[in-house]
Each structure stands twice: as structure tokens, then as C-alpha cells.
N, C-alpha and C positions, 0 to 999 in steps of 0.2 A: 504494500500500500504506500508507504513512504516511497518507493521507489516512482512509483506512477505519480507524485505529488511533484517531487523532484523535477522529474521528465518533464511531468506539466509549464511547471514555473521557467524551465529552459527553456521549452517552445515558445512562451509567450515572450522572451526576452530575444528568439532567434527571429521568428515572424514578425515582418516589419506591420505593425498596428497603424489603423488612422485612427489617428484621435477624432479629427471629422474630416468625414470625406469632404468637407465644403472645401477645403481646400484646393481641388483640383480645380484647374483655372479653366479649361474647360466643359468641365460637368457644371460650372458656374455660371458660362455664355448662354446654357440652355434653359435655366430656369427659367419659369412663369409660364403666361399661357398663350396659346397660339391656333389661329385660326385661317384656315381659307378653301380654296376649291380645288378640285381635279379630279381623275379619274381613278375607279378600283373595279376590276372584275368587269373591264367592258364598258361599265357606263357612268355616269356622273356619282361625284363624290362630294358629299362638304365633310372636312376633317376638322376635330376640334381637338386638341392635345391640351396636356397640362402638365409641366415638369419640377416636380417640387420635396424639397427634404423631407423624409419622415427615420422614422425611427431614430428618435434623438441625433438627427444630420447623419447617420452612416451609409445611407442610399438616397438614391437622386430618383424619386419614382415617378416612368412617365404613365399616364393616363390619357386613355387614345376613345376618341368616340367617331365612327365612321356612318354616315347616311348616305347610302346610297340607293342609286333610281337606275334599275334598267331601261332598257329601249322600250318594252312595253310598260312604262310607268306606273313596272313596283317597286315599291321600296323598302330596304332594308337596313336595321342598325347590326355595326360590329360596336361591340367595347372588348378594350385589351388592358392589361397593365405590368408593367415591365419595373423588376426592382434593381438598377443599378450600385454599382460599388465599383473604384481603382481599384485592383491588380497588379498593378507596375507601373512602369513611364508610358503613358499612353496606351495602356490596356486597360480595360475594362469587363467584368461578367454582371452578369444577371441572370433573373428567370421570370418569367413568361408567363401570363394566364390569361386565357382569355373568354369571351361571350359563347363561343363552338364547346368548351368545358377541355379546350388543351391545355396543357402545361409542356415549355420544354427551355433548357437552358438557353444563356446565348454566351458568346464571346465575342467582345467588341475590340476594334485599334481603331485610334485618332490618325488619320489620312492628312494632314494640312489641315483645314477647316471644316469636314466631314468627320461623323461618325459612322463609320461600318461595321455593323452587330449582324454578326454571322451568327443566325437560329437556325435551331432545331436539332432531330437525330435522325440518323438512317433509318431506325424505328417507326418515326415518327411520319415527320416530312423536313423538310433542310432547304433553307431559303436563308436570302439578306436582306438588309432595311440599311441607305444610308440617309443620315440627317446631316446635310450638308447647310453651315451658315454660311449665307452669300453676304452677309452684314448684319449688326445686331440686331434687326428685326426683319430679317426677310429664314425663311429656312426653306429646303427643297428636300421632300420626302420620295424615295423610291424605295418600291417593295419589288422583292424580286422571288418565284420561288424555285429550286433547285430540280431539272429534270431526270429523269432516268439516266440518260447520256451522259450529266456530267454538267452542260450548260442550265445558265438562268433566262425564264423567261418572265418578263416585270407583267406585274398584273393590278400595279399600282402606282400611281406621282401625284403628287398635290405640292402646291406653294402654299405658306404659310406667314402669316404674318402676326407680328409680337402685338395683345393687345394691350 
């Protein structure tokens, strides 16, 4: 028992800890809320997001609400919610839930100005999402998801803008 005590208290002196993820400059660029138009699954989309600290600042959670209108003017809601955390310089994980009743990891790296959060499992399904900011209130969202072959085919983009 002492032993495992020991071991313990080493690990948490070896694992580099955040004291708060607020820190990462930008998981910082994304907070707040953001809204605009485009496309998912074919037809028109209004996307509302919202990126905000919770669990006493140690994750950056986004919250995604998606309305969209086929060609034959039905309409349907997605909600998703993603709990980020740093990983390293410019990496990122999380996990995934959503309105379908999925769950699946993701692993994210900072591109320049984009975030690239590579989802899902071979299990599963396996797709990407990046959030690229084009300036502090402009973002461009694509979703892409991972085919058989190997290639992505996007089955979603929207622009977004900080309210």
C-alpha cells in the first residue's frame, strides 16, 4: 500500500499538471459564443456554438447546436458537446457526445490558426473538424468524415461569427 502511495505522489510530481488550462493562448482565442450559416448533410445549416471553461477552468467545452433544412424543407437539430484539455505544445484531447447518443475521443494539433481535432474510432466512425480563426471574430468550421478508402469526404462548412 505504501508503495502504491509513493508511486502515486511520483507520478503527480512526473506529469506535467495544469493548474488551469486557461492558460493556453489558444484555447483562449476560442472562447465565447459564435454564430452563423452554411451547409451540413447536403442542405442548409444555421450553426450556433459556444466555447466556455467549466470544470473549475480545466476544459474548454464547446457546445454545438446545428439546424438544418433539406431540399425538401425538413428540418432537423444536431447538439454535440466536446470537453477539451492541453496535452502538450499544441496538442490537445477530448471526448465527444452527442444528440445521435455517440461518444468517441478526439485528438486535436494547433495548424497556424486552425484547430484540427481528428474524431472518432475504427469502431466507430473517424472523421475531422477544423476550426480555423481567420481573425478574432470571424471562424470557419469544416467537418469532414473519414471513408473506407482512407480519404475524407466534408459533409459540412459554416462561417461563424463572435457574438
Amino acid at each position: 500500500m505504501r508503495r502504491r502511495i509513493l508511486l502515486s505522489l511520483l507520478l503527480l510530481l512526473l506529469v506535467p499538471a495544469y493548474a488551469s488550462s486557461q492558460d493556453d493562448k489558444f484555447l483562449k482565442r476560442l472562447q465565447g459564443e459564435w454564430e452563423g450559416d452554411g451547409t451540413a448533410l447536403g442542405g442548409a445549416a444555421r450553426l450556433r456554438i459556444k466555447w466556455e471553461w467549466v470544470l473549475d477552468n480545466k476544459f474548454l467545452r464547446l457546445s454545438l447546436r446545428s439546424e438544418m433544412s433539406a431540399a425538401d424543407g425538413a428540418r432537423r437539430l444536431f447538439e454535440g458537446q466536446a470537453y477539451y484539455r492541453p496535452s502538450g505544445v499544441d496538442k490537445y484531447v477530448a471526448h465527444w457526445f452527442d444528440s445521435r447518443g455517440v461518444t468517441f475521443p478526439i485528438k486535436a494539433q494547433l495548424d497556424g490558426s486552425t484547430l484540427v481535432a481528428w474524431w472518432g474510432t475504427p469502431e466507430t466512425e473517424e472523421g475531422k473538424s477544423t476550426y480555423q480563426l481567420i481573425d478574432e471574430t470571424t471562424m470557419e468550421i469544416v467537418d469532414s468524415v473519414k471513408l473506407k478508402d482512407g480519404t475524407f469526404r466534408e459533409f459540412g462548412r459554416a462561417k461563424l461569427t463572435r457574438r
